[in-house]
C-alpha positions in Angstrom: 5.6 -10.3 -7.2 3.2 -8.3 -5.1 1.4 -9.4 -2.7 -2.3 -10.0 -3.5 -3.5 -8.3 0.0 -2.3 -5.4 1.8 -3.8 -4.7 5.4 -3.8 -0.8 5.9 -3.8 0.0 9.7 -4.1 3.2 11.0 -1.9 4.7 13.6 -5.0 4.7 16.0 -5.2 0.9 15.4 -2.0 0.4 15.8 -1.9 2.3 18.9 -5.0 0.5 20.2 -3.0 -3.0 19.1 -0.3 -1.7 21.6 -2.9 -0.9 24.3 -4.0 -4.0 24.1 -0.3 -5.7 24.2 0.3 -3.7 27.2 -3.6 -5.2 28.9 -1.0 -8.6 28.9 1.2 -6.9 32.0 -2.0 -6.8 34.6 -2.9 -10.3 33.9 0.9 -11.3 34.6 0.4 -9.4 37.6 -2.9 -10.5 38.3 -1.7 -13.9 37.9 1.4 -13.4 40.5 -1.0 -11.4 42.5 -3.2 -14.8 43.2 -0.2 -16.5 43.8 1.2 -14.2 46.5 -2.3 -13.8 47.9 -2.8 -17.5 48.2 1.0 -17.9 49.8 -0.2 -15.1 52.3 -3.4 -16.9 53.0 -2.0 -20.3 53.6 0.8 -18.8 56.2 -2.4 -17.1 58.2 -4.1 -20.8 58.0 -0.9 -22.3 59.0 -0.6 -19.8 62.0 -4.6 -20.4 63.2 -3.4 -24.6 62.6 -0.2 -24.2 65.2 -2.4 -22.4 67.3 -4.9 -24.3 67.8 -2.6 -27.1 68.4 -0.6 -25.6 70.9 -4.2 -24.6 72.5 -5.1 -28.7 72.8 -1.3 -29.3 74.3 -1.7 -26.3 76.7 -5.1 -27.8 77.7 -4.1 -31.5 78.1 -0.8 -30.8 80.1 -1.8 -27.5 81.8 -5.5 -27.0 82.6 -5.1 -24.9 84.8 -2.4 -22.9 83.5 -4.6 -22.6 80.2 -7.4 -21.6 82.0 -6.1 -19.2 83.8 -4.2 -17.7 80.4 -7.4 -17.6 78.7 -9.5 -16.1 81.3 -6.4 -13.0 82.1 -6.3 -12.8 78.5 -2.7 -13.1 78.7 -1.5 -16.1 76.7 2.0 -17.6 76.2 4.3 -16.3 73.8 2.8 -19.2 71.9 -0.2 -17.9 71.9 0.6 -14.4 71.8 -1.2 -13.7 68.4 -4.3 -14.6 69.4 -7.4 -12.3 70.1 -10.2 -13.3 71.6 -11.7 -10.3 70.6 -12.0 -11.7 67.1 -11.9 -15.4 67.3 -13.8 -18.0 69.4 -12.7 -21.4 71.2 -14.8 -23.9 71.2 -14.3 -27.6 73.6 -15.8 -30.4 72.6 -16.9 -33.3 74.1 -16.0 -37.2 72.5 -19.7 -36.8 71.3 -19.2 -33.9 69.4 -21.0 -31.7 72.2 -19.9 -27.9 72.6 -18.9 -28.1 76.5 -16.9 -24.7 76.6 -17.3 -21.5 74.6 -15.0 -18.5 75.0 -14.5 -15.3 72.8 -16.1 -13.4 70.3 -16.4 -12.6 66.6 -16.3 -9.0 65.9 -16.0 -7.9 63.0 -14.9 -4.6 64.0 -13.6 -2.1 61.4 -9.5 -2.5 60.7 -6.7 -0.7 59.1 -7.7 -2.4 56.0 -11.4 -0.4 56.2 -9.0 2.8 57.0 -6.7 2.9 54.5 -8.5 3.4 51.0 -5.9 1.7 48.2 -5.7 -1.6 50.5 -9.4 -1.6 50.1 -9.1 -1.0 46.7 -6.7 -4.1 46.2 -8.7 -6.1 48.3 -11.9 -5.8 46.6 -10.0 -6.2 42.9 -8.6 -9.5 44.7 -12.1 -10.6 46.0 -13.9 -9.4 42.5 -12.1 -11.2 39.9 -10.9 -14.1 41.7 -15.6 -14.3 41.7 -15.3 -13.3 38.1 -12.1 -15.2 36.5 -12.8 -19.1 37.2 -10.1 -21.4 38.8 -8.7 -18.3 40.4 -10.1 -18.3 43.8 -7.3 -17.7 46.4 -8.9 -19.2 49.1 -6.7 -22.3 50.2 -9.2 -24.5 52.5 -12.9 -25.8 51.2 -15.7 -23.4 51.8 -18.7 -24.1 53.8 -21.6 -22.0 54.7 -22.0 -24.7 58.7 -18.4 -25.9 58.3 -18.9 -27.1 62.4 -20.3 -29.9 61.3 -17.5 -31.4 59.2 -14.7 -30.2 61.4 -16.0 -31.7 64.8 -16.3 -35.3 62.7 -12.9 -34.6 61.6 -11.2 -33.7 64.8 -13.0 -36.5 66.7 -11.8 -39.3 64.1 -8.5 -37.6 64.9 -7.2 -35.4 62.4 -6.8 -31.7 62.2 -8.7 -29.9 59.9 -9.5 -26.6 58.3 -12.3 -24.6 56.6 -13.5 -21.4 55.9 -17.3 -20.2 56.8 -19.2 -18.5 54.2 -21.9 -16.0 54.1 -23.2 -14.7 51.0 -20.3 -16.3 48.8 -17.8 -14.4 51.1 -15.6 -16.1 53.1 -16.3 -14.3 56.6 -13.9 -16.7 59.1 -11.5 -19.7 58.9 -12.1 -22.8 61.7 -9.1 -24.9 62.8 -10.2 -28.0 64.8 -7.6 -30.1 66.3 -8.1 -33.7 68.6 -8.6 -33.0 72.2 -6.3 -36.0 74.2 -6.0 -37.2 77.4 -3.0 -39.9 77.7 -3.1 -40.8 73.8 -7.1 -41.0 74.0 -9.3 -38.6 72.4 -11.8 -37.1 75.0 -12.9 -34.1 72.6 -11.4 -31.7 69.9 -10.9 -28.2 70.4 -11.9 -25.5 67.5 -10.7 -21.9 66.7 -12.5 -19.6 65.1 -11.0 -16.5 63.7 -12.6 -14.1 61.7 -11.2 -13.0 58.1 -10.3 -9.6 59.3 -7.9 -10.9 62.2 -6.4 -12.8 59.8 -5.2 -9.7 57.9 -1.4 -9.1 58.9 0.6 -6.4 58.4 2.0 -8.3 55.4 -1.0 -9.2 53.6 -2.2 -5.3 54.0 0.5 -4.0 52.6 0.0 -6.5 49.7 -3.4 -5.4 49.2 -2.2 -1.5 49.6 0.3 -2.4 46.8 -2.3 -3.6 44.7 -4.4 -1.5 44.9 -2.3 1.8 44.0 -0.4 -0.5 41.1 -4.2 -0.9 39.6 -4.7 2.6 40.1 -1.7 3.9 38.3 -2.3 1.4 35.8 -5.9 2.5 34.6 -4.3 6.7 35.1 -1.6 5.4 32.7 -4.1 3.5 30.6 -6.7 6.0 29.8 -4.5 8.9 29.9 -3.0 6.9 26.7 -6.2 6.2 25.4 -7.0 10.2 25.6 -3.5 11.2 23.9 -3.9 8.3 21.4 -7.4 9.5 20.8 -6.8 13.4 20.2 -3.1 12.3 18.4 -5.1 10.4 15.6 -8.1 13.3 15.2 -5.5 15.6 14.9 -3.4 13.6 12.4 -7.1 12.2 10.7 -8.8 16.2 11.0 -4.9 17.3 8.9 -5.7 15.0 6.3 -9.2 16.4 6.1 -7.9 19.6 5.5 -5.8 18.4 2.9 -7.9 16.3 1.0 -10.8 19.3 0.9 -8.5 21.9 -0.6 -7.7 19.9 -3.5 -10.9 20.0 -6.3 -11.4 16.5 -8.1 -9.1 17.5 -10.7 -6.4 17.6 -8.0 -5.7 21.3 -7.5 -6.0 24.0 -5.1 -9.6 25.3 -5.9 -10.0 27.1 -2.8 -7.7 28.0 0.0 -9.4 27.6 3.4 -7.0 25.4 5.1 -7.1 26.7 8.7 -3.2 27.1 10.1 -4.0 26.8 13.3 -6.9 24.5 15.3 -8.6 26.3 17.8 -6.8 24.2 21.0 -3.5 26.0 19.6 -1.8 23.0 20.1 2.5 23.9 20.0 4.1 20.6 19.1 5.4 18.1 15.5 2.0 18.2 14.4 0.9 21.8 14.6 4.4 22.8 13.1 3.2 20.2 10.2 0.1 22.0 9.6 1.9 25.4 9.2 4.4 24.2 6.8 1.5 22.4 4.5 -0.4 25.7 5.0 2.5 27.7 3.5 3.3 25.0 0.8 -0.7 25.2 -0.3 -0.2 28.9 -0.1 2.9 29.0 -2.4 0.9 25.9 -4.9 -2.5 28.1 -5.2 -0.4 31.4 -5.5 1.7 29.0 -8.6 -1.5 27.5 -9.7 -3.3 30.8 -10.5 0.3 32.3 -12.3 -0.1 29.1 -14.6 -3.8 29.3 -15.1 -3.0 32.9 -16.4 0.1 31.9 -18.7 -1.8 31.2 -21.8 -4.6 33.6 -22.0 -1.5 35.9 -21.1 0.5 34.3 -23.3 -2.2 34.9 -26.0 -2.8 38.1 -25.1 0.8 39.3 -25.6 1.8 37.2 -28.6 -1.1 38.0 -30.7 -0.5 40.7 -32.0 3.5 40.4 -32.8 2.3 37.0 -34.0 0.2 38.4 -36.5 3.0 40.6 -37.8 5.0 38.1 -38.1 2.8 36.4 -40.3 1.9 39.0 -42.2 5.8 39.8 -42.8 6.1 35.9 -43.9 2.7 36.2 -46.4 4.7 38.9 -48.4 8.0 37.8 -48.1 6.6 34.4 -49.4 5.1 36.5 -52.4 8.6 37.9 -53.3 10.5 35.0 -52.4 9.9 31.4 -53.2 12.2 29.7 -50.7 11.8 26.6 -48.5 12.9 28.3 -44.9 10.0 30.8 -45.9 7.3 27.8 -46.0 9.2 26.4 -42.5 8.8 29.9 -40.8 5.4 29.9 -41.3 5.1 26.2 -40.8 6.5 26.8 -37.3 4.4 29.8 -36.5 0.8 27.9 -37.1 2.7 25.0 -34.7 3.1 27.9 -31.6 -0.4 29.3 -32.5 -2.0 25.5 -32.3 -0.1 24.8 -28.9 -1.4 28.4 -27.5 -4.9 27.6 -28.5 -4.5 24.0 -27.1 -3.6 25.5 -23.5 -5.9 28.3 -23.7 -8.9 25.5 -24.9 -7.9 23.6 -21.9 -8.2 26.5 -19.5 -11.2 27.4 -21.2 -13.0 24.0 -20.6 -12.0 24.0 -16.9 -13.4 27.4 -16.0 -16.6 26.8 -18.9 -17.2 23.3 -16.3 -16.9 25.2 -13.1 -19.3 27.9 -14.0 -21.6 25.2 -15.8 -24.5 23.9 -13.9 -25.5 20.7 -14.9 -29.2 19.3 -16.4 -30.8 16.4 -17.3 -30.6 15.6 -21.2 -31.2 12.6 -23.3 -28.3 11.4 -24.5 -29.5 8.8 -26.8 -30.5 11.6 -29.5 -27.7 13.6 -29.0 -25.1 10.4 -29.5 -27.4 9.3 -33.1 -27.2 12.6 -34.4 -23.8 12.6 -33.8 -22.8 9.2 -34.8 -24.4 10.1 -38.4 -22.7 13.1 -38.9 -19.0 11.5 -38.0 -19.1 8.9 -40.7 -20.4 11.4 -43.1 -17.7 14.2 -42.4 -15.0 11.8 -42.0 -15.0 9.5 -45.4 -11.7 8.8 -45.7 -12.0 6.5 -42.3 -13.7 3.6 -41.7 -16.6 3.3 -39.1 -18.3 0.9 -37.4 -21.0 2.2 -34.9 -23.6 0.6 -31.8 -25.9 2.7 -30.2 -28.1 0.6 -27.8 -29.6 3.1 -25.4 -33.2 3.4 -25.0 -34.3 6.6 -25.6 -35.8 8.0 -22.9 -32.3 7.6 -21.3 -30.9 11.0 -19.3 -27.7 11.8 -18.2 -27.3 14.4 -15.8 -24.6 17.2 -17.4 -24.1 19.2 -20.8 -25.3 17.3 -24.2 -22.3 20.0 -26.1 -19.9 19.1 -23.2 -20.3 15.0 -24.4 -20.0 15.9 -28.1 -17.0 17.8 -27.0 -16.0 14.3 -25.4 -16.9 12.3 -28.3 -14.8 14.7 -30.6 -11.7 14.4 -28.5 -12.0 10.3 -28.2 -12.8 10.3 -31.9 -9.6 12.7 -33.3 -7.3 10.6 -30.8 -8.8 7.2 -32.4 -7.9 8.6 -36.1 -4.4 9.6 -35.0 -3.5 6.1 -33.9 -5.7 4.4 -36.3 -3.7 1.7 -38.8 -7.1 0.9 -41.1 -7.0 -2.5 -40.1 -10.3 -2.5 -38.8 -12.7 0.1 -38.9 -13.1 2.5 -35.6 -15.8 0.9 -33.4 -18.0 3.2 -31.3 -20.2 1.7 -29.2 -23.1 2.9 -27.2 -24.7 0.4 -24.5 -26.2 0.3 -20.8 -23.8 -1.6 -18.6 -25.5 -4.4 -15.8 -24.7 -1.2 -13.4 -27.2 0.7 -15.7 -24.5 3.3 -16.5 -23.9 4.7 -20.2 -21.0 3.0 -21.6 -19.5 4.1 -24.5 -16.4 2.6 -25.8 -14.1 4.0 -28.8 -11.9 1.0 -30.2 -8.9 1.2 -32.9 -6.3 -0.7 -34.6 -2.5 0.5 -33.8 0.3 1.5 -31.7 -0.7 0.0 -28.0 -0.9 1.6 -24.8 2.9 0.6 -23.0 1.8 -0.7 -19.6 3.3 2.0 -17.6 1.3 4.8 -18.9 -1.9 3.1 -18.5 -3.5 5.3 -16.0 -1.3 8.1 -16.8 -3.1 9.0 -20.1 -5.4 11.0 -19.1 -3.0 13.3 -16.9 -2.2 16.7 -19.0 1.1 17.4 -21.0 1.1 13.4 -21.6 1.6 11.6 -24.7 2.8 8.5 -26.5 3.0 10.0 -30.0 5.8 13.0 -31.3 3.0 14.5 -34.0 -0.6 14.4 -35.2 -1.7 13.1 -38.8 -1.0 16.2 -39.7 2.3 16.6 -38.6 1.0 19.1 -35.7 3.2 19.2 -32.7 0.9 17.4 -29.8 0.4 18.6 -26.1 -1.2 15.6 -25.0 -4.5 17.6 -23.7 -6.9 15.6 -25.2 -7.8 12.9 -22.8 -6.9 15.3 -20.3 -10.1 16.8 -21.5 -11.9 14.1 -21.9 -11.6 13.4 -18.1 -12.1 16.5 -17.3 -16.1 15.9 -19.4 -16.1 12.7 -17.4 -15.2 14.0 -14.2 -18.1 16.7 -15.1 -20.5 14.3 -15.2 -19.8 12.1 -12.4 -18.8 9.5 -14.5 -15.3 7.8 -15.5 -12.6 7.3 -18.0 -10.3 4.4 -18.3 -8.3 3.0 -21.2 -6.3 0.3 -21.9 -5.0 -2.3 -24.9 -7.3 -4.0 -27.5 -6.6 -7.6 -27.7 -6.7 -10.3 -30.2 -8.0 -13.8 -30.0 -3.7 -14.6 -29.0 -4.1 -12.2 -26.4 -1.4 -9.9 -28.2 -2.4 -6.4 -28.0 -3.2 -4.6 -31.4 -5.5 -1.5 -30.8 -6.3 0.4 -27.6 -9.7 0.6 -26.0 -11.0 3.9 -24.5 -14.2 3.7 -22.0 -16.4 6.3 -21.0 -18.9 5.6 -18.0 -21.5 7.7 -17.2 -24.4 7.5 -14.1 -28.2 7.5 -16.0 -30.4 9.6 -14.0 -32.6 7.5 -12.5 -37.0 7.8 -12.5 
């Protein structure tokens, strides 16, 4: 059973599709990229923390040694990290009084400022953990006066850490530790350093990484999304080419498929246009040959043709035998299959010269519909014609009756005088003529369907007169269709059992509208 839906992608989509799949790999990394970032961020918070505690036992064993450190600006190999250029110390008293201030916050430019793709990675960092929620690296609460908080903390005893803001931006990170003098807290002490001094070698590198990984990424990215692009205009401008040298009859009516495009791309796909530019060559060249055949092949057979017949008339005169009666029998069979090809060329070339009018077609079908019952009394007929009059069709009114005689002849052929033939003429809800041609007999098989109107195809071996049959009929009548912008479709007449008994052919054609 087939499925009842079929979703057609193209290869752009499904390009696009993979583009998107691929989008998945920088979130992974995006996601590990916090992670790292964060681990990175709370090592530099743990350094500032051990600092700032070895600061308070340097101070409360060793004032003077600390004092002397700080003021030579050579610290301890404890302290050995810390820069007073970039950072401030703060004492404070047991009443949360700054007593002692040493250092400064620069905020001096840094290798990170110098070195462009760690600046890239850090701002991609920065911008979408703002953008993406719940992804802010940042591992200590932000506070825009975070003083106030940390010399509460550090009084009641504990050590504590925050980050200063400015503008949403995280511009330093405060440790404040307890200040004691044997076991009793006289103060707390609080480092300040500011986000730039907090950058390590480390953490550079990591934004450096990132930022030429995002960098080859969106390279990679919309250099695919170019080739994707120009691969499917190729592929969709090939199947433009195609599609235009074929007429609506399905053949070559003009050749002006271009073998090259003007880029001169050199790969699969320009290799694919030559060789369908060749094969359309080699169909139009074989197209033409066979268009020729029968007016050739009526052009050269005529006349020994005629001899032939002639020879047959007086032979018949002299002698009454049976294979005389076949001979000519035969020859009026190869003159009525060279007419029927020549009548079909004829048509096609009459319909591309033609140029089509308005015309009312609810005269032309009443004159006709008389004069078929009265020329054909040996049939029955039942007929419908329920047009309004003023109603035009854009086309040829001899083109339809063409039409109608080609529907009607194929209706008499297959016609078992069970019912009488049944034309009908009516206006459809699309406001379309709609004329249907309805028999009794042999059924449509289910395969050929949509078939039947194709040339050289044909469900019967002879006519009612025992005529060999090419099958050309419907062919014409879609080619009339086709003419007029309208369609032809056939298929089984069924009975109340749903058994099929007749076949049903439909003609639709577009009313010109006020």
């Amino acid at each position: 059973m087939k499925p009842s839906f079929k979703m057609r992608l193209t290869i752009r989509s499904r390009f696009y599709i993979l583009l998107l799949m691929l989008t998945l790999l920088p979130a992974l990394a995006y996601r590990f990229a916090i992670d790292l970032h964060r681990m990175l961020l709370e090592n530099q918070a743990v350094i500032q923390q051990q600092t700032v505690i070895n600061l308070s036992y340097v101070l409360e064993n060793r004032t003077d040694l600390w004092a002397q450190q700080i003021l030579s600006g050579r610290p301890t190999n404890q302290l050995s990290h810390l820069n007073l250029d970039k950072s401030v110390l703060w004492i404070v008293n047991e009443f949360g009084q700054v007593t002692y201030v040493v250092g400064r916050l620069s905020q001096q430019a840094t290798a990170l400022d110098k070195d462009l793709f760690a600046k890239i990675g850090y701002f991609l960092i920065k911008t979408l953990s703002n953008v993406i929620p719940f992804t802010l690296p940042y591992p200590y609460p932000q506070s825009t006066n975070p003083e106030v908080a940390l010399i509460r903390q550090a009084i009641s005893g504990h050590t504590f850490q925050q980050y200063r803001m400015y503008k949403n931006t995280p511009i330093s990170l405060m440790s404040a530790t307890p200040l004691k003098l044997q076991g009793h807290i006289i103060g707390a002490i609080v480092l300040e350093q500011t986000m730039n001094s907090l950058l390590t070698d480390s953490l550079k590198r990591f934004y450096r990484l990132i930022g030429m990984g995002a960098l080859i990424f969106f390279v990679v990215f919309f250099g695919a999304v170019f080739y994707i692009a120009s691969l499917s205009k190729r592929i969709a401008r090939l199947d433009y080419d195609v599609r235009n040298t074929f007429d609506a009859y399905g053949k070559v009516n003009k050749m002006n498929f271009p073998d090259s495009m003007p880029r001169h791309y050199y790969d699969e796909i320009s290799d694919l246009r030559h060789h369908i530019h060749d094969m359309l060559s080699q169909l139009s060249s074989y197209e033409r040959y066979l268009k020729q055949l029968p007016k050739t092949l009526r052009h050269e057979l005529h006349n020994p043709m005629n001899r032939l017949s002639m020879s047959l008339s007086l032979l018949e005169q002299d002698v009454d035998h049976k294979q005389v009666r076949y001979s000519k029998h035969a020859l009026e069979q190869l003159k009525q299959i060279i007419s029927s090809l020549s009548e079909a060329n004829s048509i096609e070339e009459s319909l591309s010269m033609q140029e089509p009018e308005p015309f009312a077609i609810q005269e032309m079908l009443k004159h006709y519909l008389e004069n078929i019952v009265i020329l054909n009394p040996e049939h029955k007929f039942r007929t419908q014609l329920n047009i309004p009059e003023e109603t035009q069709v854009v086309g040829d009114g001899f083109m339809i009756e063409q039409l109608m005689d080609k529907l009607i002849s194929n209706a008499k052929d297959f016609d078992d005088a069970k019912e009488p033939i049944t034309i009908s003429v009516v206006l459809n809800g699309q406001n379309e003529v709609e004329i249907l041609v309805q028999n009794t007999g042999k059924p449509l098989p289910k395969t050929i369907e949509k078939q039947i109107f194709d040339g050289m195809t044909s469900i019967r071996e002879t006519n009612a007169d025992n005529q060999a049959h090419l099958g050309l009929g419907l062919y014409i009548v879609k080619l009339i269709a086709d003419f007029h912008n309208g369609k032809a479709e056939a298929f089984n007449y069924m009975d109340l059992n749903g058994k099929p008994i007749g076949v049903v052919v439909k003609i639709i054609l577009p009313v010109l509208k006020a």
